[in-house]
C-alpha positions as CSV (number, residue, x, y, z in Angstrom):
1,X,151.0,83.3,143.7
2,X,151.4,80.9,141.1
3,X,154.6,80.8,139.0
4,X,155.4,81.6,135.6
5,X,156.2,78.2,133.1
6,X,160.0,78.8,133.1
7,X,159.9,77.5,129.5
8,X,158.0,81.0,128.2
9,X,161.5,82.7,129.7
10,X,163.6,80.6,127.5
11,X,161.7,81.6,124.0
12,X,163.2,84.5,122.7
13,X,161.8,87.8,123.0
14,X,159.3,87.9,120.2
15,X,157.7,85.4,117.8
16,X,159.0,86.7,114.6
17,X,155.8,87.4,112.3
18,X,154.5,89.9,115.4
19,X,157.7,91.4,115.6
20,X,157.3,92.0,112.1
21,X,154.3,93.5,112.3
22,X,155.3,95.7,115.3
23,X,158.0,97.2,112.9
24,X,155.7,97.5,110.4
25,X,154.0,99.5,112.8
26,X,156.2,101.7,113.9
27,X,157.6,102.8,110.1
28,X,154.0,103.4,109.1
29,X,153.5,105.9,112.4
30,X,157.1,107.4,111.2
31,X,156.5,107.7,107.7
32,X,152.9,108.0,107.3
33,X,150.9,107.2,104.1
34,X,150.3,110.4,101.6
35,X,146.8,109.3,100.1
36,X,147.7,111.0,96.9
37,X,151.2,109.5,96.0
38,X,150.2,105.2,95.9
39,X,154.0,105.0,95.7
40,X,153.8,105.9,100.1
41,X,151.8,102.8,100.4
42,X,153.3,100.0,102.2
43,X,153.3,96.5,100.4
44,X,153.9,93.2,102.5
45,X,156.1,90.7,101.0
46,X,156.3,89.1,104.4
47,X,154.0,87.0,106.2
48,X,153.3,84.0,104.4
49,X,149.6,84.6,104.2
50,X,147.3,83.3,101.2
51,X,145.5,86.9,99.7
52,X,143.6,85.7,96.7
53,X,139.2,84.9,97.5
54,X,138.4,81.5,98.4
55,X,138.1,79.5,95.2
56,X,134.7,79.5,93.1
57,X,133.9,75.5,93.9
58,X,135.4,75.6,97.3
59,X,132.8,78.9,98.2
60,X,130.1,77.1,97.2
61,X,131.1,73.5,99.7
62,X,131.7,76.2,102.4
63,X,127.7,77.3,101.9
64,X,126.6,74.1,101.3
65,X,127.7,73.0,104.2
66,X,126.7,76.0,106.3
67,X,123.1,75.9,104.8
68,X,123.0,72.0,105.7
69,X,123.8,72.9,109.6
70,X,120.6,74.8,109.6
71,X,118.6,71.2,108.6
72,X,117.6,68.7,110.9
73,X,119.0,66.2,108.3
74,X,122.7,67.8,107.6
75,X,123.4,68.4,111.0
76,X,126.3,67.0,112.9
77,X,128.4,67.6,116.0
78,X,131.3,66.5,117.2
79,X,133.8,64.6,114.5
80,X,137.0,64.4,116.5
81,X,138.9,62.5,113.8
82,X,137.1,64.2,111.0
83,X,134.6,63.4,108.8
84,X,134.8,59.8,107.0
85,X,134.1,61.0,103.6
86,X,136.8,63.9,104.0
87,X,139.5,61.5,105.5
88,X,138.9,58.6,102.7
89,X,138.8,61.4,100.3
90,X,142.6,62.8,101.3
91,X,143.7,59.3,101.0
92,X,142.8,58.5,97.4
93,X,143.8,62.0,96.3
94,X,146.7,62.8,98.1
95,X,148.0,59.1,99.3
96,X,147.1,57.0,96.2
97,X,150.7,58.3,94.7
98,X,152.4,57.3,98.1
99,X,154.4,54.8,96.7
100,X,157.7,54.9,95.5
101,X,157.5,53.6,91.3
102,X,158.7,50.0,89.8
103,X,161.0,49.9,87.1
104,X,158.5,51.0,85.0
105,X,158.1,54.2,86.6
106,X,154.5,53.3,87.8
107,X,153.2,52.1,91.0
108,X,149.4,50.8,92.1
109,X,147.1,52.6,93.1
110,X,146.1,50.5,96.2
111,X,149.4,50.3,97.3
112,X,150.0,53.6,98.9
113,X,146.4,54.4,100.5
114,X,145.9,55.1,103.9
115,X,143.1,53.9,105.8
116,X,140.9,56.5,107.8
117,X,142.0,55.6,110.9
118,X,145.4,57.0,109.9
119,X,144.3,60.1,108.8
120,X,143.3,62.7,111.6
121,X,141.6,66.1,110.6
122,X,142.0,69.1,111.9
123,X,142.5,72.7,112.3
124,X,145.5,73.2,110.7
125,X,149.0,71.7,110.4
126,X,150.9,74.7,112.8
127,X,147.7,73.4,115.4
128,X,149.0,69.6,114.5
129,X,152.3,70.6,115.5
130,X,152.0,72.0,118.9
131,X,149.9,68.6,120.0
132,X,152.7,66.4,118.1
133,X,155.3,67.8,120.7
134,X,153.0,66.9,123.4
135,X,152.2,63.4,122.1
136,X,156.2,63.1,122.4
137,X,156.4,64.8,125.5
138,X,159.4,66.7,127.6
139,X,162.5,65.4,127.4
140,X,162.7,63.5,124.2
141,X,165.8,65.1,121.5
142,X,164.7,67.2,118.7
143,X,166.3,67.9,115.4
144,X,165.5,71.0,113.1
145,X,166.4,71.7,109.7
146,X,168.0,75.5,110.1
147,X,166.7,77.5,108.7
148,X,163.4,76.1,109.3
149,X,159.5,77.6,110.5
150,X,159.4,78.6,114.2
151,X,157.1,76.7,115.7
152,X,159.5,73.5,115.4
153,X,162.0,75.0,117.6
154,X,159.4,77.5,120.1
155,X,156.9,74.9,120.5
156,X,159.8,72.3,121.5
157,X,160.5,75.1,123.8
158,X,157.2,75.2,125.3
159,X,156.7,71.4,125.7
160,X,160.2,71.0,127.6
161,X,161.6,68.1,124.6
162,X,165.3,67.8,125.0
163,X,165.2,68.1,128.6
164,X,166.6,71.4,130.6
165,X,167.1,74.5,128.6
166,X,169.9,76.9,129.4
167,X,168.3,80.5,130.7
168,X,169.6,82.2,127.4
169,X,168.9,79.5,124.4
170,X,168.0,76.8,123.3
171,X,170.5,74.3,124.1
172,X,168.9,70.8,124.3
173,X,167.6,71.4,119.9
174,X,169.7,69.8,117.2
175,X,169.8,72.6,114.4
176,X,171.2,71.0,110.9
177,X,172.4,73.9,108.5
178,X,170.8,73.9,105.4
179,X,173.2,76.0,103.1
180,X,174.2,77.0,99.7
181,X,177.0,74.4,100.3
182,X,175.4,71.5,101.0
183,X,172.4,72.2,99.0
184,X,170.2,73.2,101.8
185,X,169.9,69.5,102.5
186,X,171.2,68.7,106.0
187,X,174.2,66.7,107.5
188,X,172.2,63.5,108.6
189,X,175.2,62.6,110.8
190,X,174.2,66.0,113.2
191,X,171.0,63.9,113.9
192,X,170.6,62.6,117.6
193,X,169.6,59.1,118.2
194,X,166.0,58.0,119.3
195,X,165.0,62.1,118.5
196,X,162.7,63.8,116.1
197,X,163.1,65.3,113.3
198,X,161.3,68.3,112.4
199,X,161.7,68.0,108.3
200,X,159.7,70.8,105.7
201,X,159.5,70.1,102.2
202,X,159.5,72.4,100.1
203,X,160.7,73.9,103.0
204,X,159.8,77.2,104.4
205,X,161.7,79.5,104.4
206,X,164.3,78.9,102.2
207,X,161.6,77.4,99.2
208,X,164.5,73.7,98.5
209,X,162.5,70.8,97.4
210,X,163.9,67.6,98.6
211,X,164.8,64.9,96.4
212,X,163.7,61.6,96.4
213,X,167.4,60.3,96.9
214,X,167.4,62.8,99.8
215,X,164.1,61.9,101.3
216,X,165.5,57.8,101.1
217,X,168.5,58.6,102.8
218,X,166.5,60.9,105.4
219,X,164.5,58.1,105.8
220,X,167.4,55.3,106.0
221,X,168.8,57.5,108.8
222,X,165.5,57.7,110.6
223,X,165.6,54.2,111.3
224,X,168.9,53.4,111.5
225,X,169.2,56.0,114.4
226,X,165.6,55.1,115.8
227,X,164.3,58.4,115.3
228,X,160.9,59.5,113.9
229,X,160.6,62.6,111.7
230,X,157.6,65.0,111.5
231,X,157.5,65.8,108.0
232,X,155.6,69.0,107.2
233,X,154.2,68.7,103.3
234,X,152.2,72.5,103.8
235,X,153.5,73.5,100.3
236,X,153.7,69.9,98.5
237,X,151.1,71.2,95.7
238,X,153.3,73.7,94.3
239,X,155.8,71.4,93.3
240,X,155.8,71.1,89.8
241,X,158.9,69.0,89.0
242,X,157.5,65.5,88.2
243,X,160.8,64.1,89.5
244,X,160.1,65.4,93.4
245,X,157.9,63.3,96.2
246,X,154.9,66.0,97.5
247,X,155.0,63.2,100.2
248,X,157.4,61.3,102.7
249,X,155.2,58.0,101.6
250,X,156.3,57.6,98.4
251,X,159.6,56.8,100.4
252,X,160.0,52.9,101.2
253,X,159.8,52.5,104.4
254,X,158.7,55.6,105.5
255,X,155.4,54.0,107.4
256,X,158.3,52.8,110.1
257,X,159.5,56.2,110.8
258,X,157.6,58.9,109.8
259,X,154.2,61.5,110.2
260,X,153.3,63.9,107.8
261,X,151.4,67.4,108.8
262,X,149.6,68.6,105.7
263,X,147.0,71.5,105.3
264,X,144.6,73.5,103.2
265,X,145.6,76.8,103.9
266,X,148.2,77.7,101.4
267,X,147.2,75.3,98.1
268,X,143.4,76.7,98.6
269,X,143.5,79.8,100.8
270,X,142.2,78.2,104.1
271,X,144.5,80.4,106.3
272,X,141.3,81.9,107.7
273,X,139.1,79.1,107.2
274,X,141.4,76.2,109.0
275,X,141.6,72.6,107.6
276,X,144.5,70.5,107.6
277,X,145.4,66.8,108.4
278,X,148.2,64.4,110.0
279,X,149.3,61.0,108.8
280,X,150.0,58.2,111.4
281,X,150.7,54.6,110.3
282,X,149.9,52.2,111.9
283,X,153.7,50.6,111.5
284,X,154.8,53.4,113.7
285,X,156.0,52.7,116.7
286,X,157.8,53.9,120.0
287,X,161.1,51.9,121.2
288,X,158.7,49.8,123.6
289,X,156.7,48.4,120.6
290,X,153.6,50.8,121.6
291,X,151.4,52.1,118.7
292,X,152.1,56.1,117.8
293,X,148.8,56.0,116.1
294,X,146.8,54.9,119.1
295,X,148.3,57.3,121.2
296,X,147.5,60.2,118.6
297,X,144.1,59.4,118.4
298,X,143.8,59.8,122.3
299,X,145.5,63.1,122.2
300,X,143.0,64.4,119.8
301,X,140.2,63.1,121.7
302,X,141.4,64.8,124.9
303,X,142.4,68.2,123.7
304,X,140.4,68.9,120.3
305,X,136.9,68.4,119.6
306,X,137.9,68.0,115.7
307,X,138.1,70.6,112.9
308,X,134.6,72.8,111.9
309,X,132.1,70.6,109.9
310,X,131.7,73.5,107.9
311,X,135.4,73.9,106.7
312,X,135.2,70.2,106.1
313,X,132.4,70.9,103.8
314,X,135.2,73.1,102.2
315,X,137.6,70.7,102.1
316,X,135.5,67.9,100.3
317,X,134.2,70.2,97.6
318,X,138.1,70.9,97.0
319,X,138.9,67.6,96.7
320,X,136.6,67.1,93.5
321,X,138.0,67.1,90.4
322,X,137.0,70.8,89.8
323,X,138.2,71.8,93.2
324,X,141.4,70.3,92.4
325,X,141.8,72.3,89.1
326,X,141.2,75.3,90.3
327,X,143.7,74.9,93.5
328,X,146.3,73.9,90.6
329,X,145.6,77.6,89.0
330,X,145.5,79.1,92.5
331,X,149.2,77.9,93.0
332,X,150.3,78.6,89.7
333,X,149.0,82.3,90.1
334,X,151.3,82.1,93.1
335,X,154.2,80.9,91.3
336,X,153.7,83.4,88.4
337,X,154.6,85.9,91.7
338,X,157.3,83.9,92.6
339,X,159.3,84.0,89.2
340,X,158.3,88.3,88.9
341,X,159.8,88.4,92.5
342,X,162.7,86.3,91.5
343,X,163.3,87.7,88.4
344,X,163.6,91.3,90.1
345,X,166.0,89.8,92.7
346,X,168.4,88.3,89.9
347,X,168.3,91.7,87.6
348,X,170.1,93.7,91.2
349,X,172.6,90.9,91.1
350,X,171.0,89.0,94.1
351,X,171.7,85.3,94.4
352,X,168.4,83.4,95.7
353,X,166.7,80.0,95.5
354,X,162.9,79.1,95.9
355,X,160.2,80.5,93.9
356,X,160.2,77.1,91.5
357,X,158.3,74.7,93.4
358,X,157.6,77.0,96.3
359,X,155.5,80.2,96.9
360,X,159.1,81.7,98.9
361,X,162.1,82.8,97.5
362,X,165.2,83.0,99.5
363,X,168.1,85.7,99.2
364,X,171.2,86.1,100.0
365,X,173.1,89.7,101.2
366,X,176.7,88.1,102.3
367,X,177.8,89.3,105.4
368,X,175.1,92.1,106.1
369,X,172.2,91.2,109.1
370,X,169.2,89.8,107.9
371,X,167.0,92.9,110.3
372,X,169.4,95.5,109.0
373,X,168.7,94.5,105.0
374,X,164.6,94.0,106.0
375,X,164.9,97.9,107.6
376,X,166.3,99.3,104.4
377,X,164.6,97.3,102.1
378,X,161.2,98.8,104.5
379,X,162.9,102.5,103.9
380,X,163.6,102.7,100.6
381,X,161.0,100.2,98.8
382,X,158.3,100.6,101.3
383,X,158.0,96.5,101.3
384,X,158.1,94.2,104.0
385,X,159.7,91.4,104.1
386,X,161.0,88.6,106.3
387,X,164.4,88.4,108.0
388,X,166.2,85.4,107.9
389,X,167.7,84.9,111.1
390,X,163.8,84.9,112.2
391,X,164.1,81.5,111.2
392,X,167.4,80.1,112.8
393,X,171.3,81.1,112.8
394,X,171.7,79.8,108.7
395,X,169.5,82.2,108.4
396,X,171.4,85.4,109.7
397,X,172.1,87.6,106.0
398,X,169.4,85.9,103.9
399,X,165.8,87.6,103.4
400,X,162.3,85.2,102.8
401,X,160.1,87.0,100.2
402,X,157.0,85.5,100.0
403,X,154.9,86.2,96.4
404,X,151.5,85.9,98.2
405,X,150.1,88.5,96.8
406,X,147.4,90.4,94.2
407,X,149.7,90.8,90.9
408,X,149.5,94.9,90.9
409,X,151.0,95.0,94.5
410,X,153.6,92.3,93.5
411,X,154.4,94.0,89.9
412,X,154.6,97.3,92.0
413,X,156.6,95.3,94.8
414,X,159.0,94.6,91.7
415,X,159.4,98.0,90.3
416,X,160.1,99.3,94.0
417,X,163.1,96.5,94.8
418,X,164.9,98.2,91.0
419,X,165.7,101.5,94.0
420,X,166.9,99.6,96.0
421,X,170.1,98.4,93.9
422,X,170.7,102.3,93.4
């Protein structure tokens, strides 16, 4: 018989948003909903998962583009790298401010665009991850932020980067503590030589935006220590202080050293739909002088036949100027949860961070266990949330609340956390 990849023996038991949902699961058999009393009804402040209808504009590229497969003049097949129009299009909107400002506080235009053939489309920045790790292969040294998203550490699992991995943990990952004492911004000294460097800002889970003296001296360490960082920008449109990059380009330098993952689904509620993108410059390149780009583009032509032409059509219609406004409200309306959720946290005393420029807010419960504070919070608030230690060992006694969400189930969300100061 064949045997089982050692590597899926080394992850730990569960991926953390099923085992959520497994709980979830359980309580609801255990205390089931009375149909008469709304207050019995479970409310998820968990999952990060967009919960608001596709946007107005967006809708109507998604049809358009559906009706036009159906036409002997709209169809198309295969786009491994993605559609032209949609890759030019992400680099005069997104790219045209990657560049860090003169004296003046302005920068050109021109200066910061990427060319097509730098921007790959596809199905989603979590997908773009996974292949990442197997551009760079097994054996190479990772990084993490800690706390950081899962699939940094479980996919570097998978893949076998950082060499052999001790039966019970991950031994061969980096983890760099982001805490209330060093402003959840890592000690760059932790960082391994000739590694990567899983970076998310604003980060998920614990909502800190970096800097752009932090994001300089991440990138100065970058090269210094001939490392490349995978910089995830998922949540870059909710920033809203003018003072903070939404991208590792407006860094100098940052062509030499780094690729941004960047996506659709949480500015314009693709989660179902799946669109994202990933940056490679051309300037990047491995310790033998090789070309990162070139090898990215063969990775995606081997393993992915390129993103649907339909959620494409999606993706250009919410790159118009409309589009664009009405992503802006989308995340605002998100934010608006944010600051009720926060708010409601700060009333019981709670310290947390996040929910500024960042759909999550992150708090703090000194010295308890993040599962035993998501249990009771589940018991006597009927809301779900997300444990920290989910997300690495900084996380152990904070809790991730996410405000996506309809308003009356976050208002009611709100009124339910006042019980459980009591």
């Amino acid at each position: 018989m064949v045997n089982r990849n050692p590597r899926l023996a080394a992850l730990k038991a569960g991926y953390l948003f099923p085992e959520i949902a497994r709980r979830r699961r359980e309580f609801a058999v255990a205390h089931p909903e009375d149909p008469s009393k709304p207050e019995t009804r479970i409310i998820s402040l968990g999952v990060g998962n967009t919960t608001e209808p596709v946007l107005p504009r967006i809708d109507a590229g998604l049809v358009e583009g559906a009706r036009k497969l159906g036409t002997v003049e709209g169809y198309s097949g295969y786009q491994d790298e993605g559609l032209p129009e949609l890759r030019k299009k992400i680099s005069e909107v997104f790219y045209s401010r990657a560049v860090a400002p003169n004296q003046t506080g302005q920068g050109k235009v021109s200066e910061g665009a990427f060319s097509i053939e730098e921007i790959f489309i596809s199905d989603g920045a979590k997908c773009d991850i996974g292949r990442l790790q197997l551009l760079f292969g097994t054996g190479t040294p990772v990084a993490v932020q800690d706390p950081s998203y899962p699939v940094y550490v479980d996919g570097s699992v998978l893949i076998g980067a950082a060499g052999a991995w001790a039966e019970t943990g991950y031994g061969g990952i980096s983890y760099l503590p982001c805490t209330a004492e060093n402003n959840y911004f890592p000690d760059l000294s932790l960082i391994p030589e000739n590694s990567l460097i899983y970076f998310c800002s604003p980060n998920n889970p614990t909502g800190a935006a970096a800097t752009r003296e932090q994001l300089t001296e991440l990138a100065a360490a970058a090269r210094r220590k001939g490392c490349i960082i995978i910089f995830d920008a998922a949540y870059s449109e909710y920033i809203r202080d003018p003072a903070l990059p939404k991208t590792i380009f407006e860094i100098p330098d940052a062509r030499e050293c780094a690729i941004e993952v960047n996506s659709f689904s949480k500015p314009a509620g693709f989660t179902g739909v799946r669109l994202g993108w990933t940056v490679v410059p051309r300037e990047l390149r491995y310790a033998g002088g090789e070309s990162v780009n070139a090898d990215w583009a063969r990775i995606m032509g081997t393993i992915f036949n390129g993103a649907s032409n339909i959620a494409q059509a999606g993706g250009l219609a919410a790159l118009t100027e409309e589009g664009q406004k009405e992503i802006r409200q989308l995340c605002d309306f998100y934010l608006e949860n944010a600051a009720l959720i926060r708010g409601a946290l700060q009333k019981l005393g709670i310290t947390c961070i996040g929910g500024d420029n960042s759909p999550y807010i992150w708090a703090r419960f000194p010295g308890r266990d993040s599962w035993e504070v998501f249990a009771e919070i589940l018991e006597k608030c009927r809301v779900v949330t997300t444990p920290g230690s989910g997300f690495g060992p900084s996380g152990q006694s904070f809790i991730r609340f996410s405000a996506f969400g309809h308003r009356a189930d976050i208002e009611e969300a709100c009124l339910r956390l006042e019980t459980f100061g009591r």
